[in-house]
VEXMIBA-343122 format. One record per residue (C-alpha): z, y, x; residue number from 1. Coordinates in steps of 0.2 Angstrom, whole numbers, plus 5000, padded with zeros to 4 digits. Example, Ala and Ser with C-alpha at 12.3 -4.5 7.8 and 13.67 -1.06 7.14 Angstrom:
! VEXMIBA-343122
+------+------+------+-----+
!    Z !    Y !    X !  nr !
+------+------+------+-----+
! 5039 ! 4978 ! 5062 !   1 !
! 5036 ! 4995 ! 5068 !   2 !
+------+------+------+-----+
END
This chain:
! VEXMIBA-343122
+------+------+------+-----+
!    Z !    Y !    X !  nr !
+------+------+------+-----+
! 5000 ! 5000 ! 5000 !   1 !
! 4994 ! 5016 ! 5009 !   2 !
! 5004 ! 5031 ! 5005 !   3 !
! 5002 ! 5048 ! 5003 !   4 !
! 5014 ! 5059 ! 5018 !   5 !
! 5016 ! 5073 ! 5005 !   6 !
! 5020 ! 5065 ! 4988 !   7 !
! 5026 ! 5048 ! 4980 !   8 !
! 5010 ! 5041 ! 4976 !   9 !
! 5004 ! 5026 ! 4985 !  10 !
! 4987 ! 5016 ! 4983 !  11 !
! 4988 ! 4999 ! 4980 !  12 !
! 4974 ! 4984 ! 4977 !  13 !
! 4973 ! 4974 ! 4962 !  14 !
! 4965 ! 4959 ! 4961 !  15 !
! 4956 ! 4960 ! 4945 !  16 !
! 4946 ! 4942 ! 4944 !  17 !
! 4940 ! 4932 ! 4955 !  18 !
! 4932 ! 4942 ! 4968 !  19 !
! 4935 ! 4957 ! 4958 !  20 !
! 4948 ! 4970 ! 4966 !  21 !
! 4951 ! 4991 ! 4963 !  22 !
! 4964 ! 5004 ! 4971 !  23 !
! 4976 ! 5010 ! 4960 !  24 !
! 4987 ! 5024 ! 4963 !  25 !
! 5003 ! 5022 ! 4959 !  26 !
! 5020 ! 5031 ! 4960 !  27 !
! 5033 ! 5026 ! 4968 !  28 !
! 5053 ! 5028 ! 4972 !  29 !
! 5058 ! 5039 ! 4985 !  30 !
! 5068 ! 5028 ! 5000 !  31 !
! 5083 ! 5024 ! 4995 !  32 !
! 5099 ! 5023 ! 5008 !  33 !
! 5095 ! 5011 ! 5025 !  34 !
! 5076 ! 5009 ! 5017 !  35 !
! 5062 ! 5020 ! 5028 !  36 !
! 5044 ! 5022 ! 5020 !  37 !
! 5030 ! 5015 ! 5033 !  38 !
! 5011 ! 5021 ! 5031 !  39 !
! 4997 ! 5003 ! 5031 !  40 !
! 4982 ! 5011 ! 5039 !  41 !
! 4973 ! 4995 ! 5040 !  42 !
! 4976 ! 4977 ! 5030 !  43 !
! 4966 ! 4963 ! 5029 !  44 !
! 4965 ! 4949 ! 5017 !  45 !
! 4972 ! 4931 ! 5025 !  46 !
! 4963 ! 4917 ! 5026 !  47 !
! 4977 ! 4907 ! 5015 !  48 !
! 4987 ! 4913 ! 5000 !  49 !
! 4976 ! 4930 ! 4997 !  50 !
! 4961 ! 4920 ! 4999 !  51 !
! 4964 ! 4910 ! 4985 !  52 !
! 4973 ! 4923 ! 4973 !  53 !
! 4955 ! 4932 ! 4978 !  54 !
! 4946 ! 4918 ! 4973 !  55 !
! 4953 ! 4913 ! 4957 !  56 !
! 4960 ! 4896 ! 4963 !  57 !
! 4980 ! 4896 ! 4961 !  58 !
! 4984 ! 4883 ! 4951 !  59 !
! 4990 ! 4886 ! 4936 !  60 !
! 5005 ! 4874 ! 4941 !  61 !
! 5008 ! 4886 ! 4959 !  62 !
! 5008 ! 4900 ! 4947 !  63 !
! 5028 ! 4902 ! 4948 !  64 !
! 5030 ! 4897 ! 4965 !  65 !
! 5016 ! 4909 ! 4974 !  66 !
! 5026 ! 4924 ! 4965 !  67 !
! 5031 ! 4938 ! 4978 !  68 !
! 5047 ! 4948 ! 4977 !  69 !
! 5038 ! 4963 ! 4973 !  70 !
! 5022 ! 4956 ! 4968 !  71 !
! 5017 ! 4965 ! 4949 !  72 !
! 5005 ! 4959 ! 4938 !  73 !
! 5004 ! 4940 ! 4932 !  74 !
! 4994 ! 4924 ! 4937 !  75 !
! 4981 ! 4923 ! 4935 !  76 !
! 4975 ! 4940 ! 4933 !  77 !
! 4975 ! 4956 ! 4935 !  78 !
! 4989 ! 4952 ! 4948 !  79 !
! 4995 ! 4966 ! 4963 !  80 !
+------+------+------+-----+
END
């Protein structure tokens, strides 16, 4: 998620379909206490889990289990 220096708006990627992804902007929280915000300036997409969530091809049994902590969205689509 690339974020703006200036405000609380970051851009994140949604995968829409299979093959299908956009950039959302999105607000977010200010950094609470202990918490830092870090600027992506580049990001790829791995050869493993994102490859299949961009393909269309998690199970529909792995759908609970490939969940991420701040993952939004729902199998099998449109998930962020």
């Amino acid at each position: 998620m690339a974020v703006s220096a200036s405000t609380d708006i970051a851009s994140a990627l949604w995968y829409r379909g299979p093959g299908q992804v956009e950039i959302r902007r999105e607000e977010i929280a200010p950094p609470s206490a202990g918490e830092i915000r870090v600027k992506t300036i580049y990001s790829a997409i791995s050869r493993g889990t994102e490859s299949l969530v961009f393909g269309g091809r998690v199970p529909a049994s792995e759908f609970g289990r490939m969940r991420a902590p701040f993952m939004a969205g729902d199998f099998p689509f449109p998930v962020k």
